[in-house]
Chimera marker file (.cmm) of the C-alpha trace (Angstrom):
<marker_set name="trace">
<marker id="1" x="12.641" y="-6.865" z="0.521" r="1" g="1" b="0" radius="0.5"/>
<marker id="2" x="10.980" y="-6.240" z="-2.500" r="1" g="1" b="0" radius="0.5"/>
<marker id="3" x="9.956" y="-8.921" z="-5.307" r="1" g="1" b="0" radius="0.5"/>
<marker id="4" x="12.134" y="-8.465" z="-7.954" r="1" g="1" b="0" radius="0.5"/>
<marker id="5" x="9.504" y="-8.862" z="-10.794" r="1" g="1" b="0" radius="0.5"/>
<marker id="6" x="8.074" y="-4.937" z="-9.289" r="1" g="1" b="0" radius="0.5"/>
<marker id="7" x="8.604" y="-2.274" z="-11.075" r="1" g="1" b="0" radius="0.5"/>
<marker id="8" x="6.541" y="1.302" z="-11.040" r="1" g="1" b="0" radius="0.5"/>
<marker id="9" x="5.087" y="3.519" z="-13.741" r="1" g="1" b="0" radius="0.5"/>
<marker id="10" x="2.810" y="6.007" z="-14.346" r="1" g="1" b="0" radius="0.5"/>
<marker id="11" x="-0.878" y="5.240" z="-14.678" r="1" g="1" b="0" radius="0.5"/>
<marker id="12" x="-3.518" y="7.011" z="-16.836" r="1" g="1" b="0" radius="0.5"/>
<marker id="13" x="-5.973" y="8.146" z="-13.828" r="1" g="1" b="0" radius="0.5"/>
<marker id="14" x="-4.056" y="7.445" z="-10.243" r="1" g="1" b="0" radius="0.5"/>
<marker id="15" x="-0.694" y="8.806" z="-10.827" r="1" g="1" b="0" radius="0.5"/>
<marker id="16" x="1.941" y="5.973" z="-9.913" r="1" g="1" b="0" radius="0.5"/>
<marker id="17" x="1.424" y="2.401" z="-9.460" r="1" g="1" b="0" radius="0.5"/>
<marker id="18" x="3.040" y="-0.726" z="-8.825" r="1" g="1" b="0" radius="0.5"/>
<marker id="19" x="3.324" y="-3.598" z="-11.512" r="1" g="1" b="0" radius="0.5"/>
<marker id="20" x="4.729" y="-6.642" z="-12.464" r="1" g="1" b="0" radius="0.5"/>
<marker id="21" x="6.825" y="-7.821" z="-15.166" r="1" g="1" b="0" radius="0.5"/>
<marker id="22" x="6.050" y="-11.699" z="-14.289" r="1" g="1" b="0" radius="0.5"/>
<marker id="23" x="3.380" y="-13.856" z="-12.903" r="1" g="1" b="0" radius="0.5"/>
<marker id="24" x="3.195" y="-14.082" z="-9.372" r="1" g="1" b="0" radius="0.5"/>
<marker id="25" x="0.658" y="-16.804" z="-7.247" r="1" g="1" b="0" radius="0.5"/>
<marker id="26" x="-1.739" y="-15.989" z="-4.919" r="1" g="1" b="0" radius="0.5"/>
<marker id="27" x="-0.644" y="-15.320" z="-1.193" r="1" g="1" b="0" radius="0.5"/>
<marker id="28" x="3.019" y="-14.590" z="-2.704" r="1" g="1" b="0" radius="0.5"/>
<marker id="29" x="5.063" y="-12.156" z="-0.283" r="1" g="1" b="0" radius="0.5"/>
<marker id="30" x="6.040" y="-9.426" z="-2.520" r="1" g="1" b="0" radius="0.5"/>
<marker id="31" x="7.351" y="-6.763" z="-0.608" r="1" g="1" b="0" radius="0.5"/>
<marker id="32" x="8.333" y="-6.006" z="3.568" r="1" g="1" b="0" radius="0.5"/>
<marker id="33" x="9.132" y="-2.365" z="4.337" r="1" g="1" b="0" radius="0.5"/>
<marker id="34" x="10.786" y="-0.647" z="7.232" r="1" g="1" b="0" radius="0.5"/>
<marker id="35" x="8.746" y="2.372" z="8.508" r="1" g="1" b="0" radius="0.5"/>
<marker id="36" x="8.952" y="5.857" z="9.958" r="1" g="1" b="0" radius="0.5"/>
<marker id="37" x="7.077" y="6.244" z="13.035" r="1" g="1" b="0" radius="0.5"/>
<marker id="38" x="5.370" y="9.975" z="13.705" r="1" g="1" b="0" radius="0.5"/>
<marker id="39" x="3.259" y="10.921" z="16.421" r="1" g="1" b="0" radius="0.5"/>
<marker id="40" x="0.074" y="11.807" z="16.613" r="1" g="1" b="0" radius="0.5"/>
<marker id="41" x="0.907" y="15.340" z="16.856" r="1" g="1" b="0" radius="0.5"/>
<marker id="42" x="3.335" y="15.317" z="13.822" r="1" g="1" b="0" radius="0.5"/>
<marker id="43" x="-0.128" y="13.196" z="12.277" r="1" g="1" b="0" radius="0.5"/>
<marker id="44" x="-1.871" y="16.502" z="12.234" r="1" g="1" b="0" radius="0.5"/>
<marker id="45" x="0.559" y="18.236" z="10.433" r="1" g="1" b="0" radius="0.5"/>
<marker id="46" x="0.934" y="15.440" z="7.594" r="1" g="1" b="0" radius="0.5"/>
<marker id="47" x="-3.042" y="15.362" z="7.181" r="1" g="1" b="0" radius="0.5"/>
<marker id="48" x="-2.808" y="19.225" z="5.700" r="1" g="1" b="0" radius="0.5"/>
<marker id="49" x="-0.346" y="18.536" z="3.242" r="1" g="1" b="0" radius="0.5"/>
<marker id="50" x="0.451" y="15.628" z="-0.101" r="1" g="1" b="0" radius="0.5"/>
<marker id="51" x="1.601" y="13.522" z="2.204" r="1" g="1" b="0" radius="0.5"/>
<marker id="52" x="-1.348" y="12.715" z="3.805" r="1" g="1" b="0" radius="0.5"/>
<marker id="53" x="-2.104" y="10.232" z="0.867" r="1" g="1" b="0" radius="0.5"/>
<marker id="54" x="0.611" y="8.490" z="1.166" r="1" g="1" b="0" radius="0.5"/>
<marker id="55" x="0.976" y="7.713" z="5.007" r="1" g="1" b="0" radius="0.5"/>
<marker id="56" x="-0.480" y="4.985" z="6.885" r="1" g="1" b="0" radius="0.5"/>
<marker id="57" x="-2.321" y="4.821" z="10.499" r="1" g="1" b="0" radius="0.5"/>
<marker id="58" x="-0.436" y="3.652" z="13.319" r="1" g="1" b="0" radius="0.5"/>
<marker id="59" x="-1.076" y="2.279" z="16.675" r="1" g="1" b="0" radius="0.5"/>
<marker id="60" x="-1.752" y="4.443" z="19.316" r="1" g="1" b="0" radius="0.5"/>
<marker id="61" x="-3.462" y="7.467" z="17.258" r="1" g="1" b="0" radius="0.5"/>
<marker id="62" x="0.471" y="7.758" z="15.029" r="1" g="1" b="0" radius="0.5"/>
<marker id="63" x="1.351" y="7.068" z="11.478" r="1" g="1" b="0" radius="0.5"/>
<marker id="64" x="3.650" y="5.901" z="9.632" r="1" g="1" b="0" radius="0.5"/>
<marker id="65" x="5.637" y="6.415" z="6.359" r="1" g="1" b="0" radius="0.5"/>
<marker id="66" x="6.385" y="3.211" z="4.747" r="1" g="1" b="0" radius="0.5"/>
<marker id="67" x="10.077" y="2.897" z="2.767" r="1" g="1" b="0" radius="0.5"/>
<marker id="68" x="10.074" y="0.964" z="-0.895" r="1" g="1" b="0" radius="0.5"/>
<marker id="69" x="7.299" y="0.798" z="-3.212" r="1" g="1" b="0" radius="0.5"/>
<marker id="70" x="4.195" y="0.469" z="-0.871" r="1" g="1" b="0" radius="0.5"/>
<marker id="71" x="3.163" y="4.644" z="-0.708" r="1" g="1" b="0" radius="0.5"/>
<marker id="72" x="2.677" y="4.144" z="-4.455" r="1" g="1" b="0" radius="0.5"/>
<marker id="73" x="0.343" y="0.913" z="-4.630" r="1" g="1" b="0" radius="0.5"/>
<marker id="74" x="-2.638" y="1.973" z="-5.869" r="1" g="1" b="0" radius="0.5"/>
<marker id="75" x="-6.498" y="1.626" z="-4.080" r="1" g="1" b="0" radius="0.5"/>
<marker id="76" x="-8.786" y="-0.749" z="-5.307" r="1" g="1" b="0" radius="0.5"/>
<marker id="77" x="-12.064" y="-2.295" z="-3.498" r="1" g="1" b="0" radius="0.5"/>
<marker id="78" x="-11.312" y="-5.152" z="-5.599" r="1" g="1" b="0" radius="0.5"/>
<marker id="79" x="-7.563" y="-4.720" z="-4.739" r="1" g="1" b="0" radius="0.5"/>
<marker id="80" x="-5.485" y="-8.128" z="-5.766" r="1" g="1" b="0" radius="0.5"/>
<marker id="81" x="-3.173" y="-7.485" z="-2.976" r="1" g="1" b="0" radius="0.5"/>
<marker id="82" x="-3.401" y="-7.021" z="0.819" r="1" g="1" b="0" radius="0.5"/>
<marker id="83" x="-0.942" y="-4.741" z="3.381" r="1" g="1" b="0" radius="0.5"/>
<marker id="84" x="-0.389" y="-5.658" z="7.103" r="1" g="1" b="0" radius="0.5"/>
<marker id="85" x="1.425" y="-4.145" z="9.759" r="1" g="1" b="0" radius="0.5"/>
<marker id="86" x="3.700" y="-5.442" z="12.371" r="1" g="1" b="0" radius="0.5"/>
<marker id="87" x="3.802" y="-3.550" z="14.594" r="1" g="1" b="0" radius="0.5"/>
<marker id="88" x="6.412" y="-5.154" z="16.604" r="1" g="1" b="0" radius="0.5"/>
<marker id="89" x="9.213" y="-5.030" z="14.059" r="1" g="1" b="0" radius="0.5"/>
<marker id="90" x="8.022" y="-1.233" z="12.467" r="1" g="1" b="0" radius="0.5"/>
<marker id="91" x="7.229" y="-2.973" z="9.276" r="1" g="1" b="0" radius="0.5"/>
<marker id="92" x="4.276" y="-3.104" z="6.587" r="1" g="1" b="0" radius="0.5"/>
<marker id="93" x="4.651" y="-6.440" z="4.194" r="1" g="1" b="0" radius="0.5"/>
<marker id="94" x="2.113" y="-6.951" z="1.304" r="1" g="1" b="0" radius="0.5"/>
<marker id="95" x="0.922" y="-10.259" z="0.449" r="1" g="1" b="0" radius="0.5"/>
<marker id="96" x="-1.249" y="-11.199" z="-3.252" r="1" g="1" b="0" radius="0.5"/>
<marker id="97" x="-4.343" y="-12.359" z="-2.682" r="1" g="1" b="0" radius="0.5"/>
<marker id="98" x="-5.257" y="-14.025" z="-6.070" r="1" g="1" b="0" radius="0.5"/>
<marker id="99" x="-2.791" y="-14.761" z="-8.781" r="1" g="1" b="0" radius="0.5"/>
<marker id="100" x="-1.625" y="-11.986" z="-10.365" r="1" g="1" b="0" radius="0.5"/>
<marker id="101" x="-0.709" y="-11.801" z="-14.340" r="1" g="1" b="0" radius="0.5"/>
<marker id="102" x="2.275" y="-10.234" z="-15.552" r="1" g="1" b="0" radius="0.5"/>
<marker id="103" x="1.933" y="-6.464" z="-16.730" r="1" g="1" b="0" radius="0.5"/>
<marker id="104" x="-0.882" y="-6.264" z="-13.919" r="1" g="1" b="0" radius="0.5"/>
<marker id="105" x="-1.604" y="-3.193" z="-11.891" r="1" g="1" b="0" radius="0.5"/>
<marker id="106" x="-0.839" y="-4.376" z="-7.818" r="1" g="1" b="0" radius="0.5"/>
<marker id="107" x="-3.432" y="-2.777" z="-5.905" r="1" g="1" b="0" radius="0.5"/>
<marker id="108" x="-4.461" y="-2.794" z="-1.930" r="1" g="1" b="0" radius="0.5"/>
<marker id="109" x="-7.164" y="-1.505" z="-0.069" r="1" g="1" b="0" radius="0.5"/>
<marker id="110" x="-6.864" y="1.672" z="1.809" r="1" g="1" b="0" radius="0.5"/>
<marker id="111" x="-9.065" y="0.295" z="4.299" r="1" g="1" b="0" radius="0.5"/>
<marker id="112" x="-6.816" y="-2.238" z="5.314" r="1" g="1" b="0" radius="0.5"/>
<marker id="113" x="-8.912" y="-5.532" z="4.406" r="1" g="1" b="0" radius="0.5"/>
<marker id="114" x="-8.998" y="-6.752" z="0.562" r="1" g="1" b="0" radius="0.5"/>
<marker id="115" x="-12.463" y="-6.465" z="0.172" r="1" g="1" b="0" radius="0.5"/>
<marker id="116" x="-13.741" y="-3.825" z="2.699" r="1" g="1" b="0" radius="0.5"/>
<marker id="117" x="-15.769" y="-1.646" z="0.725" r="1" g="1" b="0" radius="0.5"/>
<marker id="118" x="-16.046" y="1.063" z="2.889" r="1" g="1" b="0" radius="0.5"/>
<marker id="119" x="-16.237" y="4.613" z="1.102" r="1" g="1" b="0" radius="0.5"/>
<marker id="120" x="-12.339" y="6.075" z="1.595" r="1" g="1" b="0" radius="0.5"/>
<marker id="121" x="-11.545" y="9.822" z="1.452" r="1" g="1" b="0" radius="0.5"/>
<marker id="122" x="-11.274" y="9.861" z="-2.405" r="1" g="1" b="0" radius="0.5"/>
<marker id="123" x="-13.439" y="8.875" z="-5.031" r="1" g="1" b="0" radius="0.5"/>
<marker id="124" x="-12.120" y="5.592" z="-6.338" r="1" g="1" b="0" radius="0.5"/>
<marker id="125" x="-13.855" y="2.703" z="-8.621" r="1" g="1" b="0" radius="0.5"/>
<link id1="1" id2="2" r="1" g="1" b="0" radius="0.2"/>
<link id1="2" id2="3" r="1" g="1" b="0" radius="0.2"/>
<link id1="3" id2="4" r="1" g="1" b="0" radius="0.2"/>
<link id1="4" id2="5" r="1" g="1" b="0" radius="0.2"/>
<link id1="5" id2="6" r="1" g="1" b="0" radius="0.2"/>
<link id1="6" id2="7" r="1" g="1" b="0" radius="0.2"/>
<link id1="7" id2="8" r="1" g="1" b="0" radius="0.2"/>
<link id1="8" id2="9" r="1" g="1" b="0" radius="0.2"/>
<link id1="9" id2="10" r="1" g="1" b="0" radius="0.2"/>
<link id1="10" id2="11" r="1" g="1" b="0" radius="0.2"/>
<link id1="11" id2="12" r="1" g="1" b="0" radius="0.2"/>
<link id1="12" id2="13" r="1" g="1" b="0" radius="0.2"/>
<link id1="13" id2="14" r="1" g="1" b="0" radius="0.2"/>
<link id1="14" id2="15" r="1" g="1" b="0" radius="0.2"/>
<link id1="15" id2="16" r="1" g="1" b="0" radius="0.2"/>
<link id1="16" id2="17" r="1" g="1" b="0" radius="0.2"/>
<link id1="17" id2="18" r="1" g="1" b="0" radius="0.2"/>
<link id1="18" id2="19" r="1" g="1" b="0" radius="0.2"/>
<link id1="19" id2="20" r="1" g="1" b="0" radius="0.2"/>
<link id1="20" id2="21" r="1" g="1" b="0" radius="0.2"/>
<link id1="21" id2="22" r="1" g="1" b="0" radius="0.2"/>
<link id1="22" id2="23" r="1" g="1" b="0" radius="0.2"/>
<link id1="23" id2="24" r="1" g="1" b="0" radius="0.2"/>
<link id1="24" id2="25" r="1" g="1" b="0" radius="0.2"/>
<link id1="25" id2="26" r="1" g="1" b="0" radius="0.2"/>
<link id1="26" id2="27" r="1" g="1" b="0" radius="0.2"/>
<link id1="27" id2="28" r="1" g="1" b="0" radius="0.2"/>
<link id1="28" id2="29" r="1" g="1" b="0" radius="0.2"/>
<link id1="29" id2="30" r="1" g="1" b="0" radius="0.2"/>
<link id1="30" id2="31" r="1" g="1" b="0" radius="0.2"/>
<link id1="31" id2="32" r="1" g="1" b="0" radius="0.2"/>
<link id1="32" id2="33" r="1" g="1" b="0" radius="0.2"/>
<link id1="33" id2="34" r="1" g="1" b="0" radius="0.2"/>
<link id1="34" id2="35" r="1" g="1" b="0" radius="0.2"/>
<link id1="35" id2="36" r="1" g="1" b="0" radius="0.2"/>
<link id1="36" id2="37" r="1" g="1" b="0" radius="0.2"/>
<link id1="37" id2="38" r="1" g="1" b="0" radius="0.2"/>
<link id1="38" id2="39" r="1" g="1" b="0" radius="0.2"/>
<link id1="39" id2="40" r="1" g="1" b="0" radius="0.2"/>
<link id1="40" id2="41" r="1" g="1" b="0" radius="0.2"/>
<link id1="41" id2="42" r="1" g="1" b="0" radius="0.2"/>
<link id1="42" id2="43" r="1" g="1" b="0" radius="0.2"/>
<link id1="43" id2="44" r="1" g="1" b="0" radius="0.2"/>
<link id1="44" id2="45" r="1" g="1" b="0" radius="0.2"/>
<link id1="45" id2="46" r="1" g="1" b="0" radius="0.2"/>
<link id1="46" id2="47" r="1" g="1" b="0" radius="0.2"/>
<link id1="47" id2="48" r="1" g="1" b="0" radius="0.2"/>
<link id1="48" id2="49" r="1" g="1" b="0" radius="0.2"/>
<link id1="49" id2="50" r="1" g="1" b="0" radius="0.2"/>
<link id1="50" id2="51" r="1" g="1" b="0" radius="0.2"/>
<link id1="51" id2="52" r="1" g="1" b="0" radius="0.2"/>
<link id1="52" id2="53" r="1" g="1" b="0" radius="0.2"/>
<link id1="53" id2="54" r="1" g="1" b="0" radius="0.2"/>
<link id1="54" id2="55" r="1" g="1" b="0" radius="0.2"/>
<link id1="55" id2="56" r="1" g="1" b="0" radius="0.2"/>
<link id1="56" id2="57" r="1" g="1" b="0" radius="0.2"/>
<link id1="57" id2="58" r="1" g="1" b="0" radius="0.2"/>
<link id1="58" id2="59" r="1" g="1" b="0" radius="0.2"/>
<link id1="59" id2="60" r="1" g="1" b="0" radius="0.2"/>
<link id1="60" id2="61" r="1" g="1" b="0" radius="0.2"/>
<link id1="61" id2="62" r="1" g="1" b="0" radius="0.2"/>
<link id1="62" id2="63" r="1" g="1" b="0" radius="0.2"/>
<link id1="63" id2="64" r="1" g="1" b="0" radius="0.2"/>
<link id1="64" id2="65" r="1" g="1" b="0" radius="0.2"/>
<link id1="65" id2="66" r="1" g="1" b="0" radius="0.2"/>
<link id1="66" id2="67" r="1" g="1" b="0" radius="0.2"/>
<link id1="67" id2="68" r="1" g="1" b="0" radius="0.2"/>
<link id1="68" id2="69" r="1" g="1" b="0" radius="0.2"/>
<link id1="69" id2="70" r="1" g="1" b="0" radius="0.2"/>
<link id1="70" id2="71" r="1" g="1" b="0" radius="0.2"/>
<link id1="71" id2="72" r="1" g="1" b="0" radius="0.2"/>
<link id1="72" id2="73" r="1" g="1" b="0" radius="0.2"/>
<link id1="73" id2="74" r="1" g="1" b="0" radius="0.2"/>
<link id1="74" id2="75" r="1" g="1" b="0" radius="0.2"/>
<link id1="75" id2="76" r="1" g="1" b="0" radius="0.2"/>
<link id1="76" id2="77" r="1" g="1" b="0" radius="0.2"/>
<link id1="77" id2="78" r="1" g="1" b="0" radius="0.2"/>
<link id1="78" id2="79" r="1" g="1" b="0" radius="0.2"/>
<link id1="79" id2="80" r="1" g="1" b="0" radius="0.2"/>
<link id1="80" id2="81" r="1" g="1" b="0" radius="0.2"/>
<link id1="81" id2="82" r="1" g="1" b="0" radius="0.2"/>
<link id1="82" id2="83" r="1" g="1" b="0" radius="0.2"/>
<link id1="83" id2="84" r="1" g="1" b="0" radius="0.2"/>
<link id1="84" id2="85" r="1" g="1" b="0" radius="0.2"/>
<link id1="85" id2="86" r="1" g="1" b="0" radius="0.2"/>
<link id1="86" id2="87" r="1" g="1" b="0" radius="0.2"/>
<link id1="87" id2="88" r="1" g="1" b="0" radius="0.2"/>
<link id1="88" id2="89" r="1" g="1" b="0" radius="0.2"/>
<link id1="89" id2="90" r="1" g="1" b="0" radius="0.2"/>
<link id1="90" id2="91" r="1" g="1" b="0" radius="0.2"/>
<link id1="91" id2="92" r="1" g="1" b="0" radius="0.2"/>
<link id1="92" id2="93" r="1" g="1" b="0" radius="0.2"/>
<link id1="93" id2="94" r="1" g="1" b="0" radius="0.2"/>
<link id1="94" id2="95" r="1" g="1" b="0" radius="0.2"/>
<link id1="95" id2="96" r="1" g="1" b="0" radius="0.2"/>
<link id1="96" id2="97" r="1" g="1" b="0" radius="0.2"/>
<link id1="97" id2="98" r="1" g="1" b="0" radius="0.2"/>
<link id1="98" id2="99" r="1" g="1" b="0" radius="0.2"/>
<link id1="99" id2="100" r="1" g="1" b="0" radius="0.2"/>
<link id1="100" id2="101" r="1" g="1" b="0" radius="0.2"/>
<link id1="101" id2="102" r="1" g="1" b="0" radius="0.2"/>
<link id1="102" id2="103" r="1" g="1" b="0" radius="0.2"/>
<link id1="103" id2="104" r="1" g="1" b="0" radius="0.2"/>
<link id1="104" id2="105" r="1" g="1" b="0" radius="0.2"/>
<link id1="105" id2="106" r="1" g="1" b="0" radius="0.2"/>
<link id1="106" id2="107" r="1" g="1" b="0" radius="0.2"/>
<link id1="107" id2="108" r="1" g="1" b="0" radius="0.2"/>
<link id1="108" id2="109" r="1" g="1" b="0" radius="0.2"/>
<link id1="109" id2="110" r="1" g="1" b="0" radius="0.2"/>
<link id1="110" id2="111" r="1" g="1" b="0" radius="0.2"/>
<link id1="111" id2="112" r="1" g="1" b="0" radius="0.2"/>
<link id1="112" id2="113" r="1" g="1" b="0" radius="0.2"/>
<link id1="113" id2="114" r="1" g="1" b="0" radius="0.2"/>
<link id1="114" id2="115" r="1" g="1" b="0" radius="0.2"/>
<link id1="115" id2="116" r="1" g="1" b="0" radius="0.2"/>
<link id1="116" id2="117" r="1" g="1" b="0" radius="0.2"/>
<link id1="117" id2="118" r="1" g="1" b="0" radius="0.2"/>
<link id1="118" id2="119" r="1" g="1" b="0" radius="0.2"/>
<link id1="119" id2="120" r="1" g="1" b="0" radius="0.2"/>
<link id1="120" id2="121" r="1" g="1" b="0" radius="0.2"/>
<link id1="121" id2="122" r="1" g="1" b="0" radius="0.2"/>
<link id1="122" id2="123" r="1" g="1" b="0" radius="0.2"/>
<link id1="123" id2="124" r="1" g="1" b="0" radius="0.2"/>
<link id1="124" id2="125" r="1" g="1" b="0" radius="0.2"/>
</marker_set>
């Protein structure tokens, strides 16, 4: 499932990103994607190539690749949007956590919490 106000473009300094043609209220389900399960071994090999930006821990020391939009939202320690996993259905849904305006960049934290403001592997702002 993925809210059908999304739509991606190209951003001046982070490459894709997710957007929104609409208005959308705080805690708003926007999007649920499936996920592809790799082991921790497979892990290893991701982490020395692009897609090592793009995948997501896992339980148990694996990752994941998520399906639909979410490899493309965007990092922000002020993110407006926040990612969980269920780990029981294979899935990674994203939830806003303030209202969003329309034309606004969707952004999570890498870190998994909104406002964890932990230093991640890039610089970011």
């Amino acid at each position: 499932m993925i809210h059908t106000c999304l739509y991606t473009k190209k951003t001046e300094h982070k490459g894709w990103g997710v957007f929104c043609t609409e208005p959308i209220p705080a805690d708003t389900l926007i999007e649920i994607s499936p996920v592809i399960i790799m082991s921790a071994v497979e892990k290893e090999l991701l982490d020395q190539t692009v897609l090592y930006n793009y995948i997501f821990d896992w339980e148990s020391g694996q990752c994941c690749m998520a399906m639909g939009l979410i490899p493309v939202y965007n990092h922000s320690y002020h993110s407006n949007c926040e990612y969980f996993q269920d780990y029981a259905d294979c899935t990674i849904f994203i939830k806003t956590v303030r209202d969003i305006e329309a034309d606004e960049e969707l952004t999570i934290n890498y870190n998994g919490d909104w406002d964890n403001k932990k230093a991640i592997w890039f610089e970011a702002s």
